[in-house]
C-alpha positions as CSV (number, residue, x, y, z in Angstrom):
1,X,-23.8,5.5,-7.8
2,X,-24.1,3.5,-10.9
3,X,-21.1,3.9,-13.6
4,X,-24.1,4.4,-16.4
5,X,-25.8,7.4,-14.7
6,X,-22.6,9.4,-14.9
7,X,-22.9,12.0,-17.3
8,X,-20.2,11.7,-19.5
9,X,-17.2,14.7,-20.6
10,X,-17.2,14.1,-24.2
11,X,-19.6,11.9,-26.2
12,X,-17.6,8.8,-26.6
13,X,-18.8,5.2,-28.9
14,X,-19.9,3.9,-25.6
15,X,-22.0,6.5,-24.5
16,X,-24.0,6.6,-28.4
17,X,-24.5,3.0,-27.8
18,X,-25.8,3.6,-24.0
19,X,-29.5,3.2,-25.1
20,X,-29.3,0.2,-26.8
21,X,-31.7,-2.6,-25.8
22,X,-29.7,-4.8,-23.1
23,X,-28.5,-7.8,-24.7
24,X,-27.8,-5.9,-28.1
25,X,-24.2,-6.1,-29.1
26,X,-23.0,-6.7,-25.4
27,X,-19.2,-7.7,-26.3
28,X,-19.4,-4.3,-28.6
29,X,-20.4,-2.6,-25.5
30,X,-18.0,-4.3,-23.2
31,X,-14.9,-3.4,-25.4
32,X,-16.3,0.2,-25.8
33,X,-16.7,0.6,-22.5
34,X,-13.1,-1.1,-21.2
35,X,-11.3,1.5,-24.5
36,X,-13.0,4.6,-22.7
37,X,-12.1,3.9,-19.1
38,X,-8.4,3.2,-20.4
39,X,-8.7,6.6,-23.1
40,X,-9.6,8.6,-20.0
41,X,-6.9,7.1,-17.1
42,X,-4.4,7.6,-20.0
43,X,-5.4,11.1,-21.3
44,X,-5.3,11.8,-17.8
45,X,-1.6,10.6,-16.9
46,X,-0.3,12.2,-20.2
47,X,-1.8,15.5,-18.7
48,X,-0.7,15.1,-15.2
49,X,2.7,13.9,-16.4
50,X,3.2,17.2,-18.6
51,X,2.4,19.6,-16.1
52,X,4.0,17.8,-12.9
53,X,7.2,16.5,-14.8
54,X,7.1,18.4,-18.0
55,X,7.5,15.1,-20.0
56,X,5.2,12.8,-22.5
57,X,4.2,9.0,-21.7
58,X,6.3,7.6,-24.4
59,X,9.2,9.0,-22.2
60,X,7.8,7.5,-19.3
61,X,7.3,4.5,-20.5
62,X,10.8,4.6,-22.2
63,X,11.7,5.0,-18.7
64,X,9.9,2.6,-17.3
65,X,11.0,-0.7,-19.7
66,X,15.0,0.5,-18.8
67,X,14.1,0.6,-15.2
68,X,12.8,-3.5,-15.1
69,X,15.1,-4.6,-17.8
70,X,18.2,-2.6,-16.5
71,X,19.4,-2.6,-20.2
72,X,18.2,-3.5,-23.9
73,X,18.8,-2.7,-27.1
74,X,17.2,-0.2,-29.2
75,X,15.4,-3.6,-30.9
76,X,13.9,-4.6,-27.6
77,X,12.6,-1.6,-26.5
78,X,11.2,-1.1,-29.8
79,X,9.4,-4.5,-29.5
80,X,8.6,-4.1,-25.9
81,X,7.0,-0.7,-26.6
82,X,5.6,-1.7,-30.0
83,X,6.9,1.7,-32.1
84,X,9.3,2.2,-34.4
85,X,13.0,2.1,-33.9
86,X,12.7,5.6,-35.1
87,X,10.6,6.9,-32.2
88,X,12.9,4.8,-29.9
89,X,15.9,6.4,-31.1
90,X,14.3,10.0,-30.8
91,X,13.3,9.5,-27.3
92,X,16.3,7.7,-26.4
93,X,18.1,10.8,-27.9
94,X,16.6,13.1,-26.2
95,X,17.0,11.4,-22.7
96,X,20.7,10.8,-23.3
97,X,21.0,15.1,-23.8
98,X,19.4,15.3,-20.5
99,X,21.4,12.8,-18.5
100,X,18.9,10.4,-17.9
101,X,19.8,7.7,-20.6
102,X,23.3,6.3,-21.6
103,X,24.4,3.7,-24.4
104,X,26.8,0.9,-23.2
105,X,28.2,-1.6,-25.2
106,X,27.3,-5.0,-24.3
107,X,30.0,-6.9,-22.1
108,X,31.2,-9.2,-24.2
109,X,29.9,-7.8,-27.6
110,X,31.2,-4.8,-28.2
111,X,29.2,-3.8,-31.5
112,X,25.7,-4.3,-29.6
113,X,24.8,-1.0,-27.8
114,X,22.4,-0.7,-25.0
115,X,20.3,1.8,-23.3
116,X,20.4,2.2,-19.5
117,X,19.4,4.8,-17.0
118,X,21.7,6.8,-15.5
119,X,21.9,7.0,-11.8
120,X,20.1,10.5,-12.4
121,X,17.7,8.9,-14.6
122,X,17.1,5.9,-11.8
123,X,16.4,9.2,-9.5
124,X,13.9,11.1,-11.8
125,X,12.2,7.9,-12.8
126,X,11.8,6.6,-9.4
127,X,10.1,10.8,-9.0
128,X,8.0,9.8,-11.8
129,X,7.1,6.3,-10.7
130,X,5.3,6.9,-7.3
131,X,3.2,9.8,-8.8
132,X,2.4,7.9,-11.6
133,X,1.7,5.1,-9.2
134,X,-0.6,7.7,-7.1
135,X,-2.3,9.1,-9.5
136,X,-3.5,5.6,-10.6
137,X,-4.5,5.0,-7.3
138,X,-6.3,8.3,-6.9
139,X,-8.3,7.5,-10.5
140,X,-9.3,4.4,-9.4
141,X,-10.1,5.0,-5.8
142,X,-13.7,5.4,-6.5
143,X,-13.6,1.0,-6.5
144,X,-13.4,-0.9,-3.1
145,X,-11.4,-3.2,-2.9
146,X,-13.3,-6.3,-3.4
147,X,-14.5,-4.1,-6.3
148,X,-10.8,-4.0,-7.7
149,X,-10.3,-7.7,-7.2
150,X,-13.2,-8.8,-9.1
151,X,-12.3,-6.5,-11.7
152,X,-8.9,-7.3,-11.7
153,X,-10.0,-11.1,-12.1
154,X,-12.5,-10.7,-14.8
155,X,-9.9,-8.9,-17.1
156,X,-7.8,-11.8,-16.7
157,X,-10.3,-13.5,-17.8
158,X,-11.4,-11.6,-20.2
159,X,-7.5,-11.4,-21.7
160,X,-7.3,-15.5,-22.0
161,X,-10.4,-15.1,-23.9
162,X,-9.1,-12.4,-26.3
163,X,-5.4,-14.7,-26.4
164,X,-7.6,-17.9,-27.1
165,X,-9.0,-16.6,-29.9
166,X,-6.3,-14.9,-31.7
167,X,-4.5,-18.6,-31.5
168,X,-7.4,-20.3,-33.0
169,X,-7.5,-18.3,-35.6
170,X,-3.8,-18.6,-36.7
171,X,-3.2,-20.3,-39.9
């Protein structure tokens, strides 16, 4: 079946440019088209994560950065995340009152405090993680697998393209 005979859920800026002549704004339509398939997949986690989990994405993902980095700071998991120190401390908050966070000091500097998972929160994460993980696969199972792989290597491509020109257009 072809992706473009799929009649949509919502009418979404792809979709109102679907009838365009081919060749007409093509990188518009590319970037319309890779912001819904990413809108849906995520609408779609943040949906299955409430009801299977009863938590949000931003704790999940708060999860998540703890669980590779084993520890940071409130500072780099604002960065990492790319919201406010507000919203970290919130969430961070939050998953401390349920066990699933702590605050540490650093070894060695004592006034630097960092987040880590709990072995509780390592359990429920690692819960979270593989249905995440299925889920994902379930969304995108509709691909084969050489279908995956040439996808997988044209966004690389396409993200050294977007990378090469932010840097040449840096002052």
């Amino acid at each position: 079946m072809n992706p473009d005979d799929l009649q949509p859920l919502t009418l979404d800026a792809e979709t109102a440019l679907a009838h365009a002549p081919p060749g007409h704004k093509d990188e518009l339509r590319l970037w319309l088209r890779l912001l819904t398939c990413a809108t849906l997949i995520e609408g779609e986690i943040r949906t299955r994560l409430r009801r299977d989990f009863d938590t949000t994405l931003p704790r999940f993902d708060l999860m998540a950065a703890l669980d590779r980095a084993g520890g940071m700071t409130l500072g780099e998991v604002s960065r990492r995340m790319m919201v406010s120190n507000g919203n970290v401390t919130g969430l961070a908050a939050r998953l401390e009152a349920e066990g699933l966070v702590e605050r540490r000091a650093r070894p060695g500097d004592r006034r630097t405090v960092l987040l880590r998972l709990t072995p509780k929160g390592k359990r429920e994460f690692a819960r979270q993680s593989a249905a995440h993980e299925a889920w994902v696969a379930d969304l995108l199972g509709g691909l084969e697998e050489a279908e995956r792989a040439a996808l997988f290597r044209l966004l690389g491509r396409a993200k050294l393209s977007v990378r090469a020109a932010l840097t040449s257009e840096d002052p």
